[in-house]
Structures are given as C-alpha cells and as structure tokens.
C-alpha atoms as one frame of an Amber mdcrd trajectory, in Angstrom:
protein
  69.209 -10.496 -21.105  67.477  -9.012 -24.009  69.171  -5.551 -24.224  68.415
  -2.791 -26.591  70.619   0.070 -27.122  69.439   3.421 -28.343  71.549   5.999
 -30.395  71.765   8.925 -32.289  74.557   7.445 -34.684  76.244   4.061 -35.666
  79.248   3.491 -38.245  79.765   4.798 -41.016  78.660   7.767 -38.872  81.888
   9.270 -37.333  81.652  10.139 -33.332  82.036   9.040 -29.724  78.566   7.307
 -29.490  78.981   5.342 -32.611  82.435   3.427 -32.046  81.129   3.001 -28.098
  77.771   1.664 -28.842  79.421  -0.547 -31.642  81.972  -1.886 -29.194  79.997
  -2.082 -26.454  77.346  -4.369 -28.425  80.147  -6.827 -29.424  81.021  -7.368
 -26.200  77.442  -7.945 -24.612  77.139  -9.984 -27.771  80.053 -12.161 -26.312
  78.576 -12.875 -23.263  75.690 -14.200 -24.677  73.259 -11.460 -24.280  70.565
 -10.274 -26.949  71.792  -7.331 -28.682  69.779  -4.990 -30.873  70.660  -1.173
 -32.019  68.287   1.421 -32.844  69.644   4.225 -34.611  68.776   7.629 -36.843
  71.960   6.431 -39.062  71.266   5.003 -42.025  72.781   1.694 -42.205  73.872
   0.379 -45.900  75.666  -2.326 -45.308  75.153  -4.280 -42.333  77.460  -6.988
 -41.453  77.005  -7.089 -37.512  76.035  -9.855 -35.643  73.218  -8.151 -33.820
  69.797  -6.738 -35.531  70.673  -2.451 -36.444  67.466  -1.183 -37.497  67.660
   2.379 -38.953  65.421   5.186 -38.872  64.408   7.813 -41.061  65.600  11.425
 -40.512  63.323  12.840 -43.352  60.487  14.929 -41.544  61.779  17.244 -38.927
  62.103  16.351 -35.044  58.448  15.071 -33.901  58.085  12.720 -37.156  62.133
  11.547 -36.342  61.116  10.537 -32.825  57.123   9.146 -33.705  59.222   6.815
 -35.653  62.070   6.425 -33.208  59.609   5.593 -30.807  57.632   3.119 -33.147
  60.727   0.720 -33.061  61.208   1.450 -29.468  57.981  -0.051 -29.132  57.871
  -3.137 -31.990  61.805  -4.318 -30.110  61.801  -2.949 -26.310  58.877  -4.121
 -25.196  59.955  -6.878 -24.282  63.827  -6.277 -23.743  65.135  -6.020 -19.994
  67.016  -3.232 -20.331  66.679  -0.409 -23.166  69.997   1.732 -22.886  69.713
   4.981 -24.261  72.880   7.461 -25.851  70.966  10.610 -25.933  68.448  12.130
 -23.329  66.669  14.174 -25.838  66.919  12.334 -29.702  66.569   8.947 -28.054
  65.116   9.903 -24.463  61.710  11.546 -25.671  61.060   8.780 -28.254  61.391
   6.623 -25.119  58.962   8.032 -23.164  56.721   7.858 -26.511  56.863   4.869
 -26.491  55.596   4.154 -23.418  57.584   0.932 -22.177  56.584  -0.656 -19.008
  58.349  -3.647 -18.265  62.396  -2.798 -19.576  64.807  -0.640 -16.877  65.721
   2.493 -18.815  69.255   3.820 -18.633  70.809   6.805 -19.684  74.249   7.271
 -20.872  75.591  10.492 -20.280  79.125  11.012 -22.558  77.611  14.507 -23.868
  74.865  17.589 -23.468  72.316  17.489 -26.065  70.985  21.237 -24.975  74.638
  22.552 -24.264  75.635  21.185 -27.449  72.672  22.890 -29.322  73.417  25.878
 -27.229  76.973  26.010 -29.425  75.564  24.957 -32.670  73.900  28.651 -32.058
  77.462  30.186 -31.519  77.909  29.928 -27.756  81.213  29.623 -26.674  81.137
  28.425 -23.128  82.239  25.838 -22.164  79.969  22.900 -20.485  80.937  23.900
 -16.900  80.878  27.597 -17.514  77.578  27.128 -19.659  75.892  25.744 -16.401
  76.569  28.070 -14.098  74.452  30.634 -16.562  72.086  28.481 -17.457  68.157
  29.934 -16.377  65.799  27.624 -14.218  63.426  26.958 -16.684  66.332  25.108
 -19.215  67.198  23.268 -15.776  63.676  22.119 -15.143  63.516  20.946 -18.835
  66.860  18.675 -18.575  65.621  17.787 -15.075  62.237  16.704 -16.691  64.192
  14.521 -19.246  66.442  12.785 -16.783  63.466  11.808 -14.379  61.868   9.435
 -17.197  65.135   6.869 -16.117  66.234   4.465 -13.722  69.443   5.222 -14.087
  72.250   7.494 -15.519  75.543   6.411 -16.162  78.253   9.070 -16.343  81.108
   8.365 -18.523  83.268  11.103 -16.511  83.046  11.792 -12.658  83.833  15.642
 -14.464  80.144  15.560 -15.592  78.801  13.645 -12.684  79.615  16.623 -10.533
  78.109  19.142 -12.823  74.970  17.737 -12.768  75.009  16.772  -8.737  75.863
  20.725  -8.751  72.519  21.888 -10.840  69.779  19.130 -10.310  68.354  18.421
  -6.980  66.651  15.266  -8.032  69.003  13.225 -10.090  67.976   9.699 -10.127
  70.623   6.863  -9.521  73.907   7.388 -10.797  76.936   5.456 -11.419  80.653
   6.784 -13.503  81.795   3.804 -15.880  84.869   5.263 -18.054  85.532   4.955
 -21.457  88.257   2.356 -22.679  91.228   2.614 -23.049  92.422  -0.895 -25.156
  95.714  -1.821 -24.760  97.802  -2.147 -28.585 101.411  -2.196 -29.938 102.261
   1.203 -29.434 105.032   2.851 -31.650 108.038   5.874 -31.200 106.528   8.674
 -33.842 109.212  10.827 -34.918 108.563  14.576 -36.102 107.982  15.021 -39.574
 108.382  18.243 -42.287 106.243  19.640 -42.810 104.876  18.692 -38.686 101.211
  16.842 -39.386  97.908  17.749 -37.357  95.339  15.302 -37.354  91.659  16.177
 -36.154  89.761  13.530 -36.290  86.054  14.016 -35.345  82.144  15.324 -36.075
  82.554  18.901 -37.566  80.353  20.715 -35.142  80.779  24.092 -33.427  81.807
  22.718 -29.997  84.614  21.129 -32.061  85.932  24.924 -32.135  87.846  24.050
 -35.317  88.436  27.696 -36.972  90.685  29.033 -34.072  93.208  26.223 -34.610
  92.868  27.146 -38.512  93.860  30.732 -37.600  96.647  29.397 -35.328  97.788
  27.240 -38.275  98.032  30.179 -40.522 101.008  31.057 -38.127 102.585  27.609
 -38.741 103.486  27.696 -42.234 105.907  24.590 -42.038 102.580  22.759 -40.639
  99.922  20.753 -42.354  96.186  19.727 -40.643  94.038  16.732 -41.818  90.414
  16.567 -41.272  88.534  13.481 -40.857  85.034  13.756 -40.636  82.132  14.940
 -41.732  79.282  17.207 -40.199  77.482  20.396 -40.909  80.395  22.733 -40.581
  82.287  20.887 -43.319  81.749  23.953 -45.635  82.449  26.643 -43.708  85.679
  25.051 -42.583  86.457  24.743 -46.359  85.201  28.220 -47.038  87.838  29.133
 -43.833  90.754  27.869 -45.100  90.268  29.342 -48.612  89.934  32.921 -46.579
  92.992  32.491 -44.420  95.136  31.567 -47.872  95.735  27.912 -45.794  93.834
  25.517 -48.095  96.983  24.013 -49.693  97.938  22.844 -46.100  94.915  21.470
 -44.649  93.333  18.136 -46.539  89.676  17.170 -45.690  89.563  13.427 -46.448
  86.088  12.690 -44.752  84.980   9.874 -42.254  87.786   7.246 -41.439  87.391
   4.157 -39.521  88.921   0.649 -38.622  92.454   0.346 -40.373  91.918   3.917
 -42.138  91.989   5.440 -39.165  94.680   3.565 -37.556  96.810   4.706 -40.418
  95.794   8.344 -40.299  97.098   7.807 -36.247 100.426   6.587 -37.359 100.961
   8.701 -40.621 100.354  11.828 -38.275 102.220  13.583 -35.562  99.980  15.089
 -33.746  96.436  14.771 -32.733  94.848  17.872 -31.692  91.409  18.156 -29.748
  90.898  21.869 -28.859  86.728  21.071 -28.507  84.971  23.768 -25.610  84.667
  20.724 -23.821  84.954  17.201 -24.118  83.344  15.317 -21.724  85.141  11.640
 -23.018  86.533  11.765 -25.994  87.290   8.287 -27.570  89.322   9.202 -30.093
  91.853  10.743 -28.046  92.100   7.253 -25.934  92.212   5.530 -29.207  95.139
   7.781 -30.562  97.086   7.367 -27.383  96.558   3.418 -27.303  98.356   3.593
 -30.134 101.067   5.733 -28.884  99.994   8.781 -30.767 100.880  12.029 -29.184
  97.550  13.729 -28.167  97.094  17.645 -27.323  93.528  17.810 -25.804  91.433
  21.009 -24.061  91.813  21.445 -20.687  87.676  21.528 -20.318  87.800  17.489
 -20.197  86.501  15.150 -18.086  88.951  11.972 -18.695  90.371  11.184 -15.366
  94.416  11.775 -14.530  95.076   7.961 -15.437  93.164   8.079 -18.610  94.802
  11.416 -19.488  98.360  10.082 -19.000 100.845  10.263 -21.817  98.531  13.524
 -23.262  99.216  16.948 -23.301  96.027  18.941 -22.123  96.857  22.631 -22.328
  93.901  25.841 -22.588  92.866  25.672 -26.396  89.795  27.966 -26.399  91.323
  30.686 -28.692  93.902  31.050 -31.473  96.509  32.510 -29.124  96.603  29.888
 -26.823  96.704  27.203 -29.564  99.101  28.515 -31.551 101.519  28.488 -27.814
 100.066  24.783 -27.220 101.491  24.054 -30.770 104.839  25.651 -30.581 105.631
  23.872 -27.142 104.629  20.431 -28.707 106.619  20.676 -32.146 109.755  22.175
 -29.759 109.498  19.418 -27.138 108.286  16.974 -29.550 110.979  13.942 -29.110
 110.142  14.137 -25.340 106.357  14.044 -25.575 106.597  11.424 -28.314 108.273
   9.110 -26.105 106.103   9.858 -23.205 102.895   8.965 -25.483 104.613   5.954
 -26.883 104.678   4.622 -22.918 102.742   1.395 -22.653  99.133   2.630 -20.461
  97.647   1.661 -18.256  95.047  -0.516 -20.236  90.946  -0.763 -19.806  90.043
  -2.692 -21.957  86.344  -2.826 -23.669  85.760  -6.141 -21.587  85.999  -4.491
 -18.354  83.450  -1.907 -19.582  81.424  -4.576 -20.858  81.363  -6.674 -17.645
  80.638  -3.224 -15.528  77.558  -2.719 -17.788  76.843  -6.435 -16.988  76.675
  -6.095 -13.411  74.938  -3.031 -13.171  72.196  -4.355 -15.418  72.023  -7.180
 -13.116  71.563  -5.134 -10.022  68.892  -3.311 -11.900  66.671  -6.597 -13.105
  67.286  -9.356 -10.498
C-alpha cells in the first residue's frame, strides 16, 4: 500500500506525535509498504528511509494549510490510505485538498481545540473541559471528524469522551501506544533527588505548579527537556521563585540523549491536565524509570503498571505526590524496574496493517 502519514511535527521536534509517526513509519516501511511523511517541521537533515517533505510555517494558519494541502495533493492522490495526526492542522488541509480515491484516517492521541482552549489559560482538564463545552464548539469538532473514514483512538479514556459528546462519530477503533520491551535497570535515590520532565513546554503541560512545589524541596533538582513557547516564562518562573540554580533547561533530547537523561534521573514527573497517551512515560518505564503521572490519563491499568499516577493539578498536591515518592522511593524503584508487560511497535504496526486492509480490500 502506498500510505501517507500526516503530522503536525517530526524529529528534531520533541512530542508524542513525532516519535509515534517516526516509529510507526519504520515499521510499515518493514513490511514493505510505501511510506511518505508530511509535516509543518522543518526537516534539516534527513536520513530516513521514506520521503519527509516539510512545510513552511511562515504565513499564519490559511497560507500553513494552502500549502499543507498542496502536498496533500502532489503525494496522496494517489496513496491508499492518507493517515492524519491532527484533525484541525492536518485535517482541514485534507479536506483542501480534495482527495477522492485514498481512505482518510484520523488519529486521535490529543484535542487540538481543548489544547488551544489551555494555551488561553484554561485549566480543565479534557474530561471536565467537555462537559462545559457549548454546542456550537461541538458542532465544529463534529464537522471536522465527519470529513474521515475512520478514527483511531489511542486510549479507550478518549474513545468514551467523544461517544459521550458526538452523536455521529464515524467508525472507530482503540489501538494503544507501545510499550517496547528493553533491559530495564534498579535506580537508586540520589542527593540531591533528580526530576526529569521531559516534553513540549505548553500550558496543558501545567509546569509552574510543580516549580512552586519544588521550591518546597530544596534538597531536589528538575531538568527540562524540551522546547516550546512557554520556555521563557518557565525561565522567567524559576528566577521569581529564587529556584533557578536547581532546575537546568537543556532543550530537546532524543535517541541515546534521552535514554541517558532516563537513567541519570530519578524521577520522571508528568503532572499535564490531561494526558491522553503519553509516550514518554511508556518509554521511561520500559526502561525501568520510575514514572509519577496525572491521574487525568487515559493509558489503560496494564500500560500504567509499575507508575505512580497520583492528582497533580496544583502545587499542594504535587508537592504530597513528591514527598510520598522520595520516602517510598526504594519500593517504587523496584516496582518500576519490574520487567512489563511488553507491546511492542510491531504489534502496533501490524494492527494498523490490518485495519488498513479492512478499509481498502
């Protein structure tokens, strides 16, 4: 099949849909399909063996998706399947562009509209967020959604919101994130104790709570990886709360950089508003990282074994979430450090497979 996959980023971007997409591609790749990526990142150096072709951000939204839908157009015309990783920065270029013959399938592992909704300061949560949301927002998303064939849900935790709030979903199926099996390894409790957040510096991210928290930790450091537009008000943050000496921002890490920020660090900590699948967190605990991760998730009870998943949404109840971990921190170490239960990126890959084969005989 001649499959072409639609996203928002691609390494060296940092985020969920970037190492999926990236993984997921090398795997279709492997079983001998046609790959090809189309993405707003802006690819340097590419060494992949599939086609990336990288668009243009310059020129506000409706010139970002004209030209989004361009290449939609010049490489999906002709594809059999054009998978999309964003209903609104990849989903209206895709109805731009007007393809008849490819099935088009939507990838649900985040909100676009909930997530600009906290990029304006909300603080609700997904699930809350939804059950305030006003018709006319719901008959927008619902207007989006009804240009695919199919939406695949990475979390059965955001399958049921939607089934909740839109009447006319089309067809649906959950396929999980993976969670790769590796040599997992005992980490013992260092001093000063090391955070590690490792992630797109966005509001949802609800980052300057577990700064404040950390002010109340003084024999505890924090390490940033990342990038994103709150990168200077975090800085800004840390100067204010007289923390900056403990907390090092060290930018976007990936491939054996990141490994060795999981096994240099004791902690990883993931207090987000929500998140709906977060990779990194299966990717620390693969490793046998400890993980602390909001309750507002939607990785299923085997994919959340070995974590600690506690209420994170203020300062108050991570500062509590922290204190447990660093006092029980030999027993959750060797709970993380378990050998899991492994789903591995082949098993996602062949799911995709057979679903795109039910969808184009």
């Amino acid at each position: 099949m001649k499959i072409v996959v639609a996203t928002g980023i691609y390494p060296p971007d940092i985020g969920g849909p970037a190492t999926y997409v990236k993984a997921l591609a090398q795997e279709l790749i492997d079983l001998k399909h046609e790959v090809i990526v189309i993405t707003y990142s802006h690819i340097a150096d590419q060494t992949d063996p599939w086609l990336v072709v990288g668009i243009s951000k310059s020129g506000g939204s409706l010139f970002r998706w004209w030209r989004y839908s361009r290449a939609l157009k010049k490489y999906g015309e002709d594809a059999d399947i054009v998978y999309a990783f964003s209903s609104v920065s990849c989903g209206i270029p895709l109805k731009m562009a007007g393809l008849q013959k490819p099935k088009k399938i939507l990838r649900l592992g985040g909100d676009f509209l909930w997530e600009r909704y906290t990029d304006r300061g909300g603080k609700l949560g997904l699930r809350e967020w939804y059950g305030k949301i006003c018709n006319l927002r719901l008959m927008t998303c619902d207007w989006l959604l009804q240009h695919f064939d199919h939406i695949v849900f990475s979390s059965a935790f955001q399958r049921d919101i939607y089934l909740d709030h839109y009447n006319n979903l089309p067809a649906y199926s959950v396929i999980e994130n993976a969670l790769a099996g590796a040599a997992t390894i005992l980490h013992e409790k260092h001093n000063p104790f090391r955070i590690l957040f490792l992630g797109r510096l966005v509001r949802f991210k609800n980052l300057p709570p577990l700064f404040e928290a950390l002010k109340n930790l003084p024999h505890t450091t924090l390490t940033i990886a990342g990038s994103g537009p709150k990168l200077s008000s975090l800085q800004a943050l840390a100067k204010t709360l007289n923390i900056a000496d403990r907390i090092a921002f060290v930018g976007n890490r990936e491939g054996k950089d990141k490994q060795k920020l999981f096994y240099d660090h004791d902690l990883l900590v993931l207090p987000s508003l929500t998140e709906i699948s977060p990779n990194v967190a299966l990717e620390a605990r693969a490793v046998g990282m400890p993980v602390l991760l909001t309750e507002e998730t939607g990785l299923s009870l085997v994919l959340q074994k070995g974590m600690v998943v506690r209420a994170l949404k203020d300062a108050g109840q991570i500062l509590v979430a922290l204190k447990e971990v660093q006092k029980n921190y030999g027993e959750i170490a060797a709970a993380s450090a378990q050998p899991n239960a492994v789903r591995s990126w082949c098993i996602v890959a062949q799911e995709h497979e057979n679903l795109f084969k039910r969808l184009v005989p």
